[in-house]
N, C-alpha and C positions, 0 to 999 in steps of 0.2 A: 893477093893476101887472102890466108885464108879465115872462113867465117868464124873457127873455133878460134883463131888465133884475139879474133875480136872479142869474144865475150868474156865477162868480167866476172867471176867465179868468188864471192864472197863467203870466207869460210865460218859458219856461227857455232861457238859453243855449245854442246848440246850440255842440256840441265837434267839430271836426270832428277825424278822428284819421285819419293816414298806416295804410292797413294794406299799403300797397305793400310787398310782397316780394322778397326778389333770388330769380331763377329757381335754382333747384339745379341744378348741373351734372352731368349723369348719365355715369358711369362708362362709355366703350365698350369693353366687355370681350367681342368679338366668336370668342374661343378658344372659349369653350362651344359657341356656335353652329355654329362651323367645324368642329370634333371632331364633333359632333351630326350635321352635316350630311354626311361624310367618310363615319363611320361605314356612314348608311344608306346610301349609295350603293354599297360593301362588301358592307351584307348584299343589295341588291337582287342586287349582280354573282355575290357564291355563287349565289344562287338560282337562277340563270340559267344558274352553270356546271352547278350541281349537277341539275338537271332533264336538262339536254342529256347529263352520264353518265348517269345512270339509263336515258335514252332508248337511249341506246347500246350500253350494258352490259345492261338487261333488254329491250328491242327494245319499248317498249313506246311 
């Protein structure tokens, strides 16, 4: 006898299941960004003021 004749092949329904998602709609809450990005532009521009007195005021 053969070995395949032996085994017991039990047939299962396969389920098919939806797992389609609705996309989340993500929040554009672009004020942090904008503040954030304001800001550093701010401190680059002190830096630039503040070097150019030093320059002028200690001659350096």
């Amino acid at each position: 006898m053969n070995q395949i004749d032996m085994i017991d092949i039990q047939r299962r329904a396969i389920q098919i299941v939806d797992i389609k998602r609705q996309p989340r709609r993500i929040k554009n809450n672009y004020r942090e960004e904008t503040m954030s990005a304001v800001m550093t532009v701010v401190a680059m521009g002190l830096v630039v003021v503040l070097g150019i007195a030093t320059w002028v005021i200690f001659g350096y």
